[in-house]
MARMIRO-425964 format. One record per residue (C-alpha): residue number from 0; residue in one letter; x, y, z. Coordinates in nm, 2 decimals, always signed. Layout:
BEGIN
<atom><i>NUM</i><aa>A</aa><x>X</x><y>Y</y><z>Z</z></atom>
...
END
This chain:
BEGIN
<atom><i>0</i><aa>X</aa><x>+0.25</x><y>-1.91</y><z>-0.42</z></atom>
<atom><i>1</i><aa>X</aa><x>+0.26</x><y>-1.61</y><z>-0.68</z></atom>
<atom><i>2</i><aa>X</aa><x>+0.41</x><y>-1.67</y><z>-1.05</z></atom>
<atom><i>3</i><aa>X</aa><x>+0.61</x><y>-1.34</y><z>-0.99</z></atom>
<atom><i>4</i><aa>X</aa><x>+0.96</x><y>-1.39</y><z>-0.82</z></atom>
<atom><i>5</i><aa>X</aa><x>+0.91</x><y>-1.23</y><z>-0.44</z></atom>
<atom><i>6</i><aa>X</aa><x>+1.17</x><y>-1.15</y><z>-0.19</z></atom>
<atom><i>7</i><aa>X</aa><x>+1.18</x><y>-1.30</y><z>+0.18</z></atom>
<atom><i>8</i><aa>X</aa><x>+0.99</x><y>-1.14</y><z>+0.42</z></atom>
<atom><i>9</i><aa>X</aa><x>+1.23</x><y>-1.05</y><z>+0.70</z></atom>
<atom><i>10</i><aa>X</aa><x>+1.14</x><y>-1.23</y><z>+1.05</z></atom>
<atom><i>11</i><aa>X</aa><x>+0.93</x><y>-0.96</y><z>+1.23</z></atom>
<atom><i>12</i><aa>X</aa><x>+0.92</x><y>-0.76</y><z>+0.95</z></atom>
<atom><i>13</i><aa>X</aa><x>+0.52</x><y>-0.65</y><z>+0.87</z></atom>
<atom><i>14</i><aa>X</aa><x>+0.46</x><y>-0.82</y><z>+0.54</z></atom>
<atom><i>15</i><aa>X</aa><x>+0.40</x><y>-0.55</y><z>+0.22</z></atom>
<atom><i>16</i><aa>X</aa><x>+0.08</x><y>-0.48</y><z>+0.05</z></atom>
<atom><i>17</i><aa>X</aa><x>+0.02</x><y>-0.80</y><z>-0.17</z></atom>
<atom><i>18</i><aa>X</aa><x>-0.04</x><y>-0.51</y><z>-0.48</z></atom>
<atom><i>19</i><aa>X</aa><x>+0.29</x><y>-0.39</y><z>-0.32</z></atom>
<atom><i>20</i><aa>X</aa><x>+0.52</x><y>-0.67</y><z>-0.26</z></atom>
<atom><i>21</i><aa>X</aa><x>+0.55</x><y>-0.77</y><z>-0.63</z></atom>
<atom><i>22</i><aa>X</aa><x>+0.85</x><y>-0.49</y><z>-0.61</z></atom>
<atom><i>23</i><aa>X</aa><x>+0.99</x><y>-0.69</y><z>-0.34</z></atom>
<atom><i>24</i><aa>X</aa><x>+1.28</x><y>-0.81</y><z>-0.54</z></atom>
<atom><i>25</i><aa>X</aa><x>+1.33</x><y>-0.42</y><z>-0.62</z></atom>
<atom><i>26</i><aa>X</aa><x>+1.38</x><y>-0.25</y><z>-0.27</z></atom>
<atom><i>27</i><aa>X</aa><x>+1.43</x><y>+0.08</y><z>-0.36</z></atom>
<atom><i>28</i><aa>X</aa><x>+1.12</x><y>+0.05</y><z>-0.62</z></atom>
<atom><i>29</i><aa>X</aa><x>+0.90</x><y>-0.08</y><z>-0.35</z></atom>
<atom><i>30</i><aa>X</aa><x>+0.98</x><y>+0.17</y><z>-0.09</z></atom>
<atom><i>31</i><aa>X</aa><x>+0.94</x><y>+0.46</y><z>-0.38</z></atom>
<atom><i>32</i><aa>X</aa><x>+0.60</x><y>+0.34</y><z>-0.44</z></atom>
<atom><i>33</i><aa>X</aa><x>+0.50</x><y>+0.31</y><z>-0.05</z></atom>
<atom><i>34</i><aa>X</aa><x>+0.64</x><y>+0.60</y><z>+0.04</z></atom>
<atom><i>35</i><aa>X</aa><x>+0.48</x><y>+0.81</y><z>-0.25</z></atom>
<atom><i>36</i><aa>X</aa><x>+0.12</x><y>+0.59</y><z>-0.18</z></atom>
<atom><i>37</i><aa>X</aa><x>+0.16</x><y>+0.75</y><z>+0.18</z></atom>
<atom><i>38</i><aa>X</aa><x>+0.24</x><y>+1.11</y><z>+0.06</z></atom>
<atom><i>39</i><aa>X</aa><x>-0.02</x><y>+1.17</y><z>-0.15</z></atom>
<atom><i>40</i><aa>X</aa><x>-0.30</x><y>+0.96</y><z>+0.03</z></atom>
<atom><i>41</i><aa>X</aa><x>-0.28</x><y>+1.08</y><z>+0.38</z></atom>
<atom><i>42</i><aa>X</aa><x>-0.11</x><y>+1.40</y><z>+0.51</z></atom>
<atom><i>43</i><aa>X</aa><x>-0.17</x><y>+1.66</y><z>+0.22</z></atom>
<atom><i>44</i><aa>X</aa><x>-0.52</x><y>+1.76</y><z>+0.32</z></atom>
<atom><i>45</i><aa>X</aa><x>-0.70</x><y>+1.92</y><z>+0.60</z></atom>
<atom><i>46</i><aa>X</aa><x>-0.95</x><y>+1.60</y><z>+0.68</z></atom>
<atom><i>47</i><aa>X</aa><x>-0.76</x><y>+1.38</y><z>+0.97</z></atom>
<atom><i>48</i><aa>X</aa><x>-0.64</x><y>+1.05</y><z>+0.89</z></atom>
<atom><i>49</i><aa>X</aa><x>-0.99</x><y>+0.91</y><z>+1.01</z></atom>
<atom><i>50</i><aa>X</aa><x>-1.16</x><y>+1.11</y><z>+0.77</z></atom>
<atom><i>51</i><aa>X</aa><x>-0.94</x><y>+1.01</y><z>+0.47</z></atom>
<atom><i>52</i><aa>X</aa><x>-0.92</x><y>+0.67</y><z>+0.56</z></atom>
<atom><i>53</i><aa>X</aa><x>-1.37</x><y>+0.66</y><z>+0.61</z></atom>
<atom><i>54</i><aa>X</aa><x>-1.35</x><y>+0.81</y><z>+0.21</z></atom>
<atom><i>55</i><aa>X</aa><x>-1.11</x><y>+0.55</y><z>+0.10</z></atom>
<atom><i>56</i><aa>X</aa><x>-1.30</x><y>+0.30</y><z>+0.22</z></atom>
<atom><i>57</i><aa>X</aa><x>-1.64</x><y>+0.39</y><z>+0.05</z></atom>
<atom><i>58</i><aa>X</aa><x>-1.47</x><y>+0.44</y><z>-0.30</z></atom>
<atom><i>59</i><aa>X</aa><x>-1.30</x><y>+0.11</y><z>-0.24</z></atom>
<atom><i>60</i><aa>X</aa><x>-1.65</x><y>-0.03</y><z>-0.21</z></atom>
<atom><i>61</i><aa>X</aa><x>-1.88</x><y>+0.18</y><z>-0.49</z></atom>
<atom><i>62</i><aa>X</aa><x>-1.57</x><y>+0.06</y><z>-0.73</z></atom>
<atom><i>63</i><aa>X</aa><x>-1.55</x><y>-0.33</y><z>-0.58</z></atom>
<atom><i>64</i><aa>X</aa><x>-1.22</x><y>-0.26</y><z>-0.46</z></atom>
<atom><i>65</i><aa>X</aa><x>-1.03</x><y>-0.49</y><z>-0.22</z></atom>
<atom><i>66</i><aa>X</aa><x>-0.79</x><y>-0.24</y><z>-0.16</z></atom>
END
């Protein structure tokens, strides 16, 4: 259980990002920072999504990264 106050997760609802759901008591926050996470991350480049997703993945890892 976090020390940081967390909404309900909604029955069927896909849980948030743990770095995400923090904001959880601040809808409009949370979806702000998803929504801006997805626009810059994925979409705004020529490489497909497989591409981006491959580079992600090794920065996560050369900078011991969970995320």
């Amino acid at each position: 259980m976090p020390w940081i106050r967390e909404a309900e997760i909604e029955q069927g609802k896909p849980a948030p990002a743990a770095i995400i759901s923090v904001m959880s008591i601040n809808p409009k926050a949370m979806d702000a920072v998803q929504n801006f996470g997805q626009s810059v991350t994925f979409g705004s480049s020529s490489l497909t999504r497989v591409q981006e997703e491959a580079i992600a993945t090794a920065v996560s890892v050369a900078n011991s990264c969970r995320y």
